[in-house]
RODO-2510 file (C-alpha; in nm, 4 decimals, decimal comma):
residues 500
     n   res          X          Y          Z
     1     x     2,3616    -1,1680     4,1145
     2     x     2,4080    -0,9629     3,8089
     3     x     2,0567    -1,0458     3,6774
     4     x     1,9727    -0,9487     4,0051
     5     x     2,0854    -0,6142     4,0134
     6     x     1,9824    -0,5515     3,6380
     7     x     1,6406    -0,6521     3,7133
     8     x     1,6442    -0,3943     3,9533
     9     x     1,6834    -0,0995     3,6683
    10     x     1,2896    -0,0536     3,6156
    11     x     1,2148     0,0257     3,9962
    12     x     1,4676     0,2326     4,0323
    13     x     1,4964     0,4986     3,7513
    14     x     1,0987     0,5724     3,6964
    15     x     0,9856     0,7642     4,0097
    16     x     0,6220     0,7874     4,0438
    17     x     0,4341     1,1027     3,9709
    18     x     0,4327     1,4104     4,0667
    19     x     0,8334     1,3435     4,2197
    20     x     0,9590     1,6221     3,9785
    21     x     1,0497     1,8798     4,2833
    22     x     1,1944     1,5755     4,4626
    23     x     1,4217     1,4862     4,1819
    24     x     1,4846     1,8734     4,1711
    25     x     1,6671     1,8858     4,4780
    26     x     1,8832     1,5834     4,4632
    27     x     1,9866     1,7729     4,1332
    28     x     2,0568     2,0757     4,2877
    29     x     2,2469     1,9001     4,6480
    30     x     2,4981     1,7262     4,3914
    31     x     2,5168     2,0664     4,2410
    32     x     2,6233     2,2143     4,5362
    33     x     2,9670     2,0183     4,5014
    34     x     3,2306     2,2107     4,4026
    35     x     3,3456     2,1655     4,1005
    36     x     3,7479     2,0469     4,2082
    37     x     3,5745     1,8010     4,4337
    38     x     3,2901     1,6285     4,1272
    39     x     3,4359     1,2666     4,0262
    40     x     3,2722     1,0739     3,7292
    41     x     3,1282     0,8197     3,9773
    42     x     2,9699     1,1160     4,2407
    43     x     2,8526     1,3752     3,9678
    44     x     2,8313     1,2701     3,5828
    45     x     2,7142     0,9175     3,6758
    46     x     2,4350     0,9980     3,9047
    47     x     2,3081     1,2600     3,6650
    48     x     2,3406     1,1377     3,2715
    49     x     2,3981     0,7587     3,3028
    50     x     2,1845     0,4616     3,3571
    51     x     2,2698     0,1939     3,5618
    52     x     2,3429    -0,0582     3,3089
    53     x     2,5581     0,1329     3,0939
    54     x     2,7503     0,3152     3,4273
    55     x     2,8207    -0,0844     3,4889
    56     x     2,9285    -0,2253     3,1850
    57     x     3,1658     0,1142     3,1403
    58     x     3,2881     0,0583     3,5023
    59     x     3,3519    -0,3287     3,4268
    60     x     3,5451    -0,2295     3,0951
    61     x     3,7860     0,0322     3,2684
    62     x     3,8788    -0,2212     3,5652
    63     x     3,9381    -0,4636     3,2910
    64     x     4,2068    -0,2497     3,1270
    65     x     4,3472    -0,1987     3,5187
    66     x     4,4100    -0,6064     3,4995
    67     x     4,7069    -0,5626     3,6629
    68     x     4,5621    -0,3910     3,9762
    69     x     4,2591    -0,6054     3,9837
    70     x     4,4292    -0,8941     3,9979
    71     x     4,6488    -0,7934     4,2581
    72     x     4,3482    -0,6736     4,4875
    73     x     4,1860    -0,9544     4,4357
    74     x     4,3343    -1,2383     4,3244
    75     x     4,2524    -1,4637     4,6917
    76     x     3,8825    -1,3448     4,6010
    77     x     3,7520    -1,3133     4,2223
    78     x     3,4202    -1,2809     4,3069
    79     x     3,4766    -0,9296     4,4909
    80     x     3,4898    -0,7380     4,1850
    81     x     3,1613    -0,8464     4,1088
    82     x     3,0009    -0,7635     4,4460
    83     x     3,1934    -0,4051     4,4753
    84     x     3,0932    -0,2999     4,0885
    85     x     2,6993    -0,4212     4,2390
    86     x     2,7578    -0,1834     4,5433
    87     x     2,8899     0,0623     4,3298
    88     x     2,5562     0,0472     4,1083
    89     x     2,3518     0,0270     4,3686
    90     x     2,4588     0,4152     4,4256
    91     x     2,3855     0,4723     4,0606
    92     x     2,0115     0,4160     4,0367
    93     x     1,8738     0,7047     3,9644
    94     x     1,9285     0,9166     3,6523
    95     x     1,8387     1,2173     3,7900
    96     x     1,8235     1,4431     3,5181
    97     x     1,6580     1,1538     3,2762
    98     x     1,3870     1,1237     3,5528
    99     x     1,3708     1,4781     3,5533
   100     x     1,2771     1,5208     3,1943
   101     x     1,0614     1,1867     3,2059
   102     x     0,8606     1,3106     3,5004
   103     x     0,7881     1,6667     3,4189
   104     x     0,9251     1,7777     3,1110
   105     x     0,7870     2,1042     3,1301
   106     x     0,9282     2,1420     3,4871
   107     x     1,2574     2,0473     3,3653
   108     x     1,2234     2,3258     3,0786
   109     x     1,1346     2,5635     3,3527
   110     x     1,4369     2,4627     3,5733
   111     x     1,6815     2,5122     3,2766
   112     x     1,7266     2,1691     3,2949
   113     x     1,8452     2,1195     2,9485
   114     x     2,0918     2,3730     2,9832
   115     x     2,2726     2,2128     3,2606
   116     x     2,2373     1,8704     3,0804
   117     x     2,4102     2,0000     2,7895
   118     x     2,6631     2,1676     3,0323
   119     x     2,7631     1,8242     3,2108
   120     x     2,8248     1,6431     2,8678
   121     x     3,0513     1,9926     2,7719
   122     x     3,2772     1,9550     3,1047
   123     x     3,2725     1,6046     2,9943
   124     x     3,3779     1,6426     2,6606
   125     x     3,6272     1,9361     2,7858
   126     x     3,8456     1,6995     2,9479
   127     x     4,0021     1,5616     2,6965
   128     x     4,0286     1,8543     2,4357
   129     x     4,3626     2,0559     2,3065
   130     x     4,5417     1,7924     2,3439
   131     x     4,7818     1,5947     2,1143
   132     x     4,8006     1,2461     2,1927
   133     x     4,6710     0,9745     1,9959
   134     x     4,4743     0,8399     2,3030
   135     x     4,3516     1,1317     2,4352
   136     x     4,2176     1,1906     2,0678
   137     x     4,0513     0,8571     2,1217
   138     x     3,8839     0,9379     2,4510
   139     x     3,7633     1,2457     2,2750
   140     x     3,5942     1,0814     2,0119
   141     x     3,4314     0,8355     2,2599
   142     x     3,3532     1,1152     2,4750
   143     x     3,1177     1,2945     2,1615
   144     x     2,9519     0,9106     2,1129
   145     x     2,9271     0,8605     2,4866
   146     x     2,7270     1,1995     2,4908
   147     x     2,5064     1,1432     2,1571
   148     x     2,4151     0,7823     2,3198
   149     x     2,2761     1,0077     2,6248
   150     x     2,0785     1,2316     2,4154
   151     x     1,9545     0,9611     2,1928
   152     x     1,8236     0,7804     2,4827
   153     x     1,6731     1,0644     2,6611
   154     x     1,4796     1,1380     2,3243
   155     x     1,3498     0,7754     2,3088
   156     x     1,2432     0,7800     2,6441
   157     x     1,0597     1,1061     2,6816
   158     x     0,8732     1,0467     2,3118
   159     x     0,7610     0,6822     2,4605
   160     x     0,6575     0,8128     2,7859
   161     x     0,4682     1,1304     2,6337
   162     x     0,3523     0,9718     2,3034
   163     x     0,4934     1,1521     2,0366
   164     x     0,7219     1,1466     1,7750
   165     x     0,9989     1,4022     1,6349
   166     x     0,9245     1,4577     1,2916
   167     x     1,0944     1,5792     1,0032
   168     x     1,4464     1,5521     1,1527
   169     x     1,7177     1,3104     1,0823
   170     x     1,6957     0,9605     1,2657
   171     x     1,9510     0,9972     1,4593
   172     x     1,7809     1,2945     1,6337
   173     x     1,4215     1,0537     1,6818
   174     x     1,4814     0,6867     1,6566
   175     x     1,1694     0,6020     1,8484
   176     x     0,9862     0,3265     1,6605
   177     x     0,8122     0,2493     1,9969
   178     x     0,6714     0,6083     2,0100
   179     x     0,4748     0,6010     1,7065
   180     x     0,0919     0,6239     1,8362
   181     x    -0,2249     0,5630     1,6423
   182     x    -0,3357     0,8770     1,4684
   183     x    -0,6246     0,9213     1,7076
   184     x    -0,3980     0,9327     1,9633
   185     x    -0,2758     1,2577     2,1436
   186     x     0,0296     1,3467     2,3366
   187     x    -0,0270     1,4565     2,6910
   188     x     0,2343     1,7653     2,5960
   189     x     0,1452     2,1071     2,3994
   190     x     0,2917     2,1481     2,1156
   191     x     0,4652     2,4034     2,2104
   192     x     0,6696     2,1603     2,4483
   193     x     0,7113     1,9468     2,2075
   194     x     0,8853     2,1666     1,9785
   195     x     1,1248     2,3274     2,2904
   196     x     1,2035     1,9901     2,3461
   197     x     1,3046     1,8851     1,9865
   198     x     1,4763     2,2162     1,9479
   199     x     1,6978     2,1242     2,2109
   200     x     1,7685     1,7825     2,1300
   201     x     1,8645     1,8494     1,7456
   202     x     2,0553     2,2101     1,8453
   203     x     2,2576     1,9920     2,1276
   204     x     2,3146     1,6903     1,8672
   205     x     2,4316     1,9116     1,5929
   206     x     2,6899     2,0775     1,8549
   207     x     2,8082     1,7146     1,8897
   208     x     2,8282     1,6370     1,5126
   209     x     2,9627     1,9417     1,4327
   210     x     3,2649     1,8623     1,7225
   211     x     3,2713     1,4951     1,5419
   212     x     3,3481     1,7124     1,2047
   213     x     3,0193     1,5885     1,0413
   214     x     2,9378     1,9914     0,9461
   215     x     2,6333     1,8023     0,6826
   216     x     2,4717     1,6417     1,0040
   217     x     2,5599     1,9160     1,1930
   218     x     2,3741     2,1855     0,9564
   219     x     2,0619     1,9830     0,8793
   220     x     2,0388     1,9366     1,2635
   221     x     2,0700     2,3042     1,3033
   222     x     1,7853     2,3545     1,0446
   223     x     1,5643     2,0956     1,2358
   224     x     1,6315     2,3472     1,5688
   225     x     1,5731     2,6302     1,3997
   226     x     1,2271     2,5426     1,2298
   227     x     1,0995     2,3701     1,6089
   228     x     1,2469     2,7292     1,7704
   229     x     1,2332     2,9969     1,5429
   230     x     1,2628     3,2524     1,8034
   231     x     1,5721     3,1434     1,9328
   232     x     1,8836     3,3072     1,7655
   233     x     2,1118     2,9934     1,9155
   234     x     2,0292     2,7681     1,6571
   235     x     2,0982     3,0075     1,3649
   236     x     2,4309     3,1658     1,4873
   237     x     2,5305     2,7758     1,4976
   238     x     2,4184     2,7741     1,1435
   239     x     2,6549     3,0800     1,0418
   240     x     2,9169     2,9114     1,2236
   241     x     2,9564     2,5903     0,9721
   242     x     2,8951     2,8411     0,7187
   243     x     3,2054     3,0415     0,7965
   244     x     3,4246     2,6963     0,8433
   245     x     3,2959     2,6427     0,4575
   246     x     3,3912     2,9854     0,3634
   247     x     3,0794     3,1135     0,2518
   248     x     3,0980     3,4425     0,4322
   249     x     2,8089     3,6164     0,3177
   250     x     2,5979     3,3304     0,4390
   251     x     2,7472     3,3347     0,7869
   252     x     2,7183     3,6694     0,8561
   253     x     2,3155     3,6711     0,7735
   254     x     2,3192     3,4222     1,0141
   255     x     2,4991     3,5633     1,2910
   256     x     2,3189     3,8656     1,1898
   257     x     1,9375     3,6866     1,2441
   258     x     2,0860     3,5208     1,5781
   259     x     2,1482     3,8502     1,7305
   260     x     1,8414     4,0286     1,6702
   261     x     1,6465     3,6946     1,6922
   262     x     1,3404     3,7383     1,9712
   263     x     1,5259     3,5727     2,2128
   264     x     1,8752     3,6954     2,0909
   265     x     2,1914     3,4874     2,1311
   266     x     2,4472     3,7469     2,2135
   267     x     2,7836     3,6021     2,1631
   268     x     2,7282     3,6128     1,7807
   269     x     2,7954     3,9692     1,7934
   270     x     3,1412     3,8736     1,7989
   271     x     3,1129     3,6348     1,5039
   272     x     2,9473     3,9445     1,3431
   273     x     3,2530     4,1937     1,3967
   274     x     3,4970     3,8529     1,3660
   275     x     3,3597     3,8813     0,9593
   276     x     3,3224     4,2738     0,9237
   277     x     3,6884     4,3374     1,0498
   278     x     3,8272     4,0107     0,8084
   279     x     3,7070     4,1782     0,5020
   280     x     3,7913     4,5488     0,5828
   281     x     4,0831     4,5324     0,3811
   282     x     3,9913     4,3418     0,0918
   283     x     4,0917     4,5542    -0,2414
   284     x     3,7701     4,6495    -0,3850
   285     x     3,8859     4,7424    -0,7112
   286     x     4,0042     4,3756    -0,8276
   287     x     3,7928     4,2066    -1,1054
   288     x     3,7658     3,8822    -0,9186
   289     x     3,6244     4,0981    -0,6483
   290     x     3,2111     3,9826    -0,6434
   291     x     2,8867     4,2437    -0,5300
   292     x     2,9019     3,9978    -0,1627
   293     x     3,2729     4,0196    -0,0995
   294     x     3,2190     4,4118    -0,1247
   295     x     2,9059     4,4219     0,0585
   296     x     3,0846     4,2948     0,3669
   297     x     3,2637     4,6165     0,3802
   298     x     2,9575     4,7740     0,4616
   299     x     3,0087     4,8551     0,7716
   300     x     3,3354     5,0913     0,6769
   301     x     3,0671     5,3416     0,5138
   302     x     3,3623     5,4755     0,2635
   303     x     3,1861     5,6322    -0,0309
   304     x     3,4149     5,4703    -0,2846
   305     x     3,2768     5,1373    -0,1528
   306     x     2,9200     5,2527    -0,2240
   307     x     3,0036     5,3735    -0,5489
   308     x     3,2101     5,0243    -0,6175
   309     x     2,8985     4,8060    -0,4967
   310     x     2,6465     5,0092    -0,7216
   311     x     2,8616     4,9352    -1,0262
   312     x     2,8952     4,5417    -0,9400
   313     x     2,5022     4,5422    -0,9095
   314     x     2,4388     4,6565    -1,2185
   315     x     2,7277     4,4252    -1,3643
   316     x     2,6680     4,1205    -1,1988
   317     x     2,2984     4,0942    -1,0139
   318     x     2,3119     3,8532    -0,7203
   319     x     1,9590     3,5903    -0,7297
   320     x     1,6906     3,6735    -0,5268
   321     x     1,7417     3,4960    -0,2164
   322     x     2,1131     3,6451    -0,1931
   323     x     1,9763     4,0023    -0,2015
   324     x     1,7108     3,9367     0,0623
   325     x     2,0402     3,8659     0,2801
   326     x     2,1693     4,1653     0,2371
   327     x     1,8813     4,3403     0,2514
   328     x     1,8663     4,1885     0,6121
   329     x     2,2414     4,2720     0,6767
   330     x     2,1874     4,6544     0,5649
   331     x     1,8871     4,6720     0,7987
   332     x     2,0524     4,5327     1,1124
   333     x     2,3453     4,8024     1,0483
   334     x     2,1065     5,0609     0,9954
   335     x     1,9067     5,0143     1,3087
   336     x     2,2127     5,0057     1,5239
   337     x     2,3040     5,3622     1,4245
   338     x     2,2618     5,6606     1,6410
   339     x     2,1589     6,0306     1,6134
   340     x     2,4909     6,1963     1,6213
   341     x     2,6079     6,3571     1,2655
   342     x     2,8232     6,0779     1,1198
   343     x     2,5420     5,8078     1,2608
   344     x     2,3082     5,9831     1,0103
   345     x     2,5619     6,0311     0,7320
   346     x     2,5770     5,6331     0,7548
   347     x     2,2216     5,5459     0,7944
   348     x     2,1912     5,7668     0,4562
   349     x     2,4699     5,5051     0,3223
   350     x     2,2990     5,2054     0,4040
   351     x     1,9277     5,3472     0,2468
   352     x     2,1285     5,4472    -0,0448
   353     x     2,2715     5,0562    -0,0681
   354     x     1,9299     4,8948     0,0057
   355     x     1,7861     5,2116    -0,3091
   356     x     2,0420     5,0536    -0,5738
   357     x     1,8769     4,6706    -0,4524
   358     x     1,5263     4,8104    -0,4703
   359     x     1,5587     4,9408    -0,7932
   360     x     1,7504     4,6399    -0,9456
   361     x     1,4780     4,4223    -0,8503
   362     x     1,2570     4,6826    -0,9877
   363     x     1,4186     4,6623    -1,3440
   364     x     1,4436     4,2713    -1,3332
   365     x     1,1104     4,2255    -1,2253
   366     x     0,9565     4,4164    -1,5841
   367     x     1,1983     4,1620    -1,8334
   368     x     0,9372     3,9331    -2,0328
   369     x     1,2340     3,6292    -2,0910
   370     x     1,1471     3,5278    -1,6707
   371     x     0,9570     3,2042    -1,6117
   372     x     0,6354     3,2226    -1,4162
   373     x     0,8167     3,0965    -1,0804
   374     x     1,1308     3,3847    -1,1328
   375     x     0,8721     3,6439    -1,1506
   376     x     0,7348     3,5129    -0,8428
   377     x     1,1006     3,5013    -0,6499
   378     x     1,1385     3,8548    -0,7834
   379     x     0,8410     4,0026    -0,6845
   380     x     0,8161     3,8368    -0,3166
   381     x     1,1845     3,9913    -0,2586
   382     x     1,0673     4,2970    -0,3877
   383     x     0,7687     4,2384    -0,1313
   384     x     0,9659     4,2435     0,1665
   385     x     1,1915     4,5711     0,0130
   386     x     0,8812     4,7968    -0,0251
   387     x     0,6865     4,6643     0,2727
   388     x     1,0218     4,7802     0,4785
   389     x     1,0418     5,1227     0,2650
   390     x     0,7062     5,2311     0,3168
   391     x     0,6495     5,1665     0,6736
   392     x     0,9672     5,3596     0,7234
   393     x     0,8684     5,6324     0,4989
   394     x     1,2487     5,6174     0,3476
   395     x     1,2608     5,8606     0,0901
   396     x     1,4215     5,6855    -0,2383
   397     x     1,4819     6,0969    -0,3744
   398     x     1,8494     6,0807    -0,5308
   399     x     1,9496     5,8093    -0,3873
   400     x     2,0380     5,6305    -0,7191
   401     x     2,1731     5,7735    -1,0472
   402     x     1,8767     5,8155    -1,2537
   403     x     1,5735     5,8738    -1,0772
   404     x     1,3387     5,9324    -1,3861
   405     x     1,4261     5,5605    -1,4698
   406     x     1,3271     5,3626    -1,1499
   407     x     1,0354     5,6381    -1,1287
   408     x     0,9365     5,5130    -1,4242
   409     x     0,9745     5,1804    -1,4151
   410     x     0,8168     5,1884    -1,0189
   411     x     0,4698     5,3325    -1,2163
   412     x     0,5442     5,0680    -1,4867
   413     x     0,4972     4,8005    -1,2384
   414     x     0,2142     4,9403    -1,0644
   415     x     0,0248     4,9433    -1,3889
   416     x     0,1052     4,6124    -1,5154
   417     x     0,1798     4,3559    -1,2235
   418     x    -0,0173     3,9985    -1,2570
   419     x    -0,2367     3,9723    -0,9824
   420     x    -0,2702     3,5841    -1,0412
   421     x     0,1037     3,5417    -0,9180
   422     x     0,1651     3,4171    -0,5894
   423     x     0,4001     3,5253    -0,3680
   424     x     0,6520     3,3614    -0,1096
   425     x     0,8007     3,5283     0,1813
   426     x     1,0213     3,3520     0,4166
   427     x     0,9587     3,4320     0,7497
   428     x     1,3691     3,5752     0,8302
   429     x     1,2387     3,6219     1,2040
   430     x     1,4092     3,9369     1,2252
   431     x     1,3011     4,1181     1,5032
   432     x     1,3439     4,4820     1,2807
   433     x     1,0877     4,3220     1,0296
   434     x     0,8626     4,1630     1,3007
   435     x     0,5904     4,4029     1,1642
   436     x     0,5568     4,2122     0,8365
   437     x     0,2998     3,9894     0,7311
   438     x     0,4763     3,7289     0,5734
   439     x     0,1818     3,4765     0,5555
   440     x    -0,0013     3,7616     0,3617
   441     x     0,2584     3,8751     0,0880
   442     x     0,0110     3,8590    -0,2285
   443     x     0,0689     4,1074    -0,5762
   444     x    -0,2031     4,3049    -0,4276
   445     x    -0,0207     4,4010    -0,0874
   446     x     0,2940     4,4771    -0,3511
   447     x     0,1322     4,7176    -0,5912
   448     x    -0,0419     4,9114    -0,2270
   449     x     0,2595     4,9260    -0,1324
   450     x     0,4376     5,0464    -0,4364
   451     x     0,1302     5,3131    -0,5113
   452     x     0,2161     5,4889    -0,1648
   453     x     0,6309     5,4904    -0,2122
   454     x     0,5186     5,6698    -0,6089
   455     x     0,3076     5,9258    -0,4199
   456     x     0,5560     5,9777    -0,1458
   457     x     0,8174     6,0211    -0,4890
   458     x     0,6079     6,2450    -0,6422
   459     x     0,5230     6,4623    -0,3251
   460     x     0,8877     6,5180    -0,3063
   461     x     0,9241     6,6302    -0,6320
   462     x     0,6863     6,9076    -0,5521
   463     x     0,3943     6,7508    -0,8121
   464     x     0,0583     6,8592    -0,7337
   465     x    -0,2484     6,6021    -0,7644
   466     x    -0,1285     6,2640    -0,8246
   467     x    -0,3640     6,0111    -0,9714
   468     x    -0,4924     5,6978    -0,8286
   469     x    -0,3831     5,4592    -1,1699
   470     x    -0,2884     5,5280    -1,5173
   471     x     0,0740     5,6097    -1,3495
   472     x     0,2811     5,5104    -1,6478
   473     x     0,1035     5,8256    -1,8651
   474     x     0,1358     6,0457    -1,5463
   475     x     0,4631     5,9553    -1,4830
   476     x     0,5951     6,0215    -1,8777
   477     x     0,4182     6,3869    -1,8650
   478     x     0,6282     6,5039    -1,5734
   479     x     0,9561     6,3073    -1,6823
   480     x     1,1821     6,6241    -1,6745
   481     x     1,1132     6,7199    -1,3636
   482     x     1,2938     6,3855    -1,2037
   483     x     1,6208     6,4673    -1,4786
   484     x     1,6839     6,7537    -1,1857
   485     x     1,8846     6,6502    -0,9387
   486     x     1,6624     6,8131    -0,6189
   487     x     1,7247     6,8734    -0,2443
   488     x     1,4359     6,6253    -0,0854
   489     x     1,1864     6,7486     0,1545
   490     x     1,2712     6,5667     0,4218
   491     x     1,5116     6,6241     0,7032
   492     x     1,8246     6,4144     0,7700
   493     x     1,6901     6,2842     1,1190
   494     x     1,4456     6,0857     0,9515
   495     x     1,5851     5,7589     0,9501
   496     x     1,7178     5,7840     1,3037
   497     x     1,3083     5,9086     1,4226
   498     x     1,1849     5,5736     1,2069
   499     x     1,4432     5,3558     1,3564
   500     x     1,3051     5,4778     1,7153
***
């Protein structure tokens, strides 16, 4: 009888076509259950299990009951049996499995992943915050139990669509049965494809990161991210294990990225004032005190900690890919200031932190002891700094302590930058910098850019006729005009009219 029933599976979980709507509303009737009233066996069952697992877990928890079973049926042994088949005979569809296998663009549209995820949570829920060594136990089965249901749902849909997950751990693919000839095509977009391995490694690394595997958990994130760029979920999970590991500056880019992702992920502005309000009290003036710790007190806009960050920049330069952090941390503050007074007094903060990192990188970016590939790193942070400066039209007047030596060193650059470097830029997919060209960044774009942020310099000194190259020798005839500390020509609104 057993063989029976198994043999049964096949008919019974693959609908035929076109039966996505079908399956849609058997989802939605059990749905309608309240949730006091859902049971493992009426609810979870009928919409994450297959048959043959739901029947082998059923015939392992009676087991443990021996003393029960054998009282109910110890005239008739062969009843267990025939209830646990009448029991699975109530269990043959997987409706959300089908769902996915049917349509899985229809099940993207119905949010079906979300309430998949959802049902393992309430799962997983039940046996949380609690202290006993067994219910410990059924909470670690509980994460497996749920990673063997997305495991399964990712073989299935890659065999029945033709595809593979790439370039993710094997955990997150393990579908030897989906590889297809390379002349072969999937019957799903691409864009599908990546939705649905976003949201099988960014529901996997939830798991692992529950499980305490924060390595898994992270490169699983990273998998999400790169399928889904656009969705800030994957990244505030990111800042997340980065926090548990105490790198703070890391986790509150993160966090940072998630909430102005395109599709932002809103709780992480909590994360985001979780960090600012940790490190408001942090004593500044303490040598062990680092150029990140202080920048996390950005946000308190107290001119001592301006003055205190400038210094530990010029002591101790973060690398380049730290700096492009904060340079993406100082923006997101920046935009989310107002018009009123003290809005504008901050904004003029935050330009005059992101001046002292523009300048930096303009003085590291002229030393001759740099390898070919640090120039590069230099320069393509430098790109994203004066692509963000000159579409703003930020005025860089006064904002650090000797203008007539980033002037200088500004026209330096211009003159004398390698056009056969190439340059990087990571995508951040920022929404503020949405307007850059990443894929475009060359030493050509820089020094345009660069040339207009000189003129806009020298306009504002009041210097008539500026020249189209030989800036260095243009730059040394007028130095004693920038030793004068001058009012700028521009108003103090204009940050708040770029931001809008």
């Amino acid at each position: 009888m057993l063989r029976k029933c198994l043999s049964q599976k096949d008919k019974c979980v693959m609908p035929s076509a076109r039966e996505e709507t079908k399956i849609w509303q058997q989802i939605k009737q059990l749905q309608y259950t309240p949730k006091e009233e859902r049971t493992e066996f009426d609810y979870r069952l009928p919409m994450m299990r297959n048959y043959t697992s739901a029947l082998y877990e059923c015939l392992g928890e009676l087991a443990d009951l021996s003393v029960l079973v054998q009282q109910k049926y110890d005239s008739n042994p062969l009843a267990l049996r025939v209830d646990l088949f009448e029991f699975g005979s109530k269990v043959k569809s997987v409706l959300l499995e089908n769902l996915f296998i049917t349509d899985v663009h229809f099940a993207f549209e119905q949010k079906a992943d979300v309430l998949f995820f959802s049902i393992q949570k309430d799962h997983i829920d039940r046996f949380k915050g609690s202290s006993s060594p067994k219910t410990k136990e059924n909470y670690t089965s509980a994460l497996y139990e749920c990673l063997g249901e997305l495991a399964d749902l990712s073989v299935l849909v890659q065999q029945k669509y033709g595809f593979v997950i790439k370039d993710v751990p094997a955990v997150a693919s393990m579908c030897p049965k989906a590889i297809v000839p390379c002349s072969s095509s999937s019957s799903l977009s691409p864009r599908t494809i990546r939705r649905f391995s976003h949201f099988i490694c960014l529901r996997m690394g939830d798991l692992f990161r529950y499980l305490g595997d924060m390595k898994l958990a992270r490169e699983l994130y990273v998998c999400a991210f790169r399928a889904n760029p656009n969705d800030g979920q994957a990244c505030n999970q990111i800042g997340l294990i980065e926090g548990l590991e105490r790198h703070h500056l890391e986790a509150l880019y993160y966090h940072v990225v998630a909430l102005n992702a395109h599709d932002s992920f809103m709780p992480a502005a909590s994360n985001i004032e979780q960090i600012y309000n940790r490190f408001a009290s942090i004593n500044i003036e303490d040598h062990n005190t680092d150029y990140d710790l202080v920048f996390l007190k950005l946000s308190s806009f107290d001119p001592s900690v301006l003055q205190r960050m400038s210094c530990l920049l010029q002591e101790r330069t973060p690398n380049c890919s730290r700096l492009a952090m904060h340079f993406v941390i100082a923006v997101s503050v920046w935009y989310a200031l107002g018009g009123s007074q003290d809005e504008v007094r901050c904004s003029n903060h935050v330009i005059t932190v992101i001046a002292d990192q523009f300048t930096i990188l303009l003085e590291q970016s002229l030393k001759e002891e740099q390898t070919r590939r640090e120039k590069e790193q230099l320069l393509s942070t430098l790109w994203i700094y004066a692509s963000w400066i000159e579409a703003k039209k930020i005025s860089l007047m006064n904002r650090v302590t000797d203008d007539a030596k980033w002037i200088r060193n500004l026209a330096v650059l211009i003159d004398t930058c390698d056009n056969t470097l190439t340059l990087k830029c990571d995508n951040h997919h920022f929404l503020p910098l949405s307007f850059m060209d990443y894929e475009n960044a060359s030493t050509e774009s820089l020094v345009r850019r660069l040339t207009v942020i000189l003129w806009r310099t020298l306009k504002s000194y009041r210097i008539p006729d500026v020249p189209n190259d030989n800036f260095t020798a243009f730059v040394d005839a007028h130095i004693s005009m920038f030793t004068e500390r001058r009012k700028p020509r521009v108003s103090r609104t204009v940050a708040v009219l770029s931001a809008m």
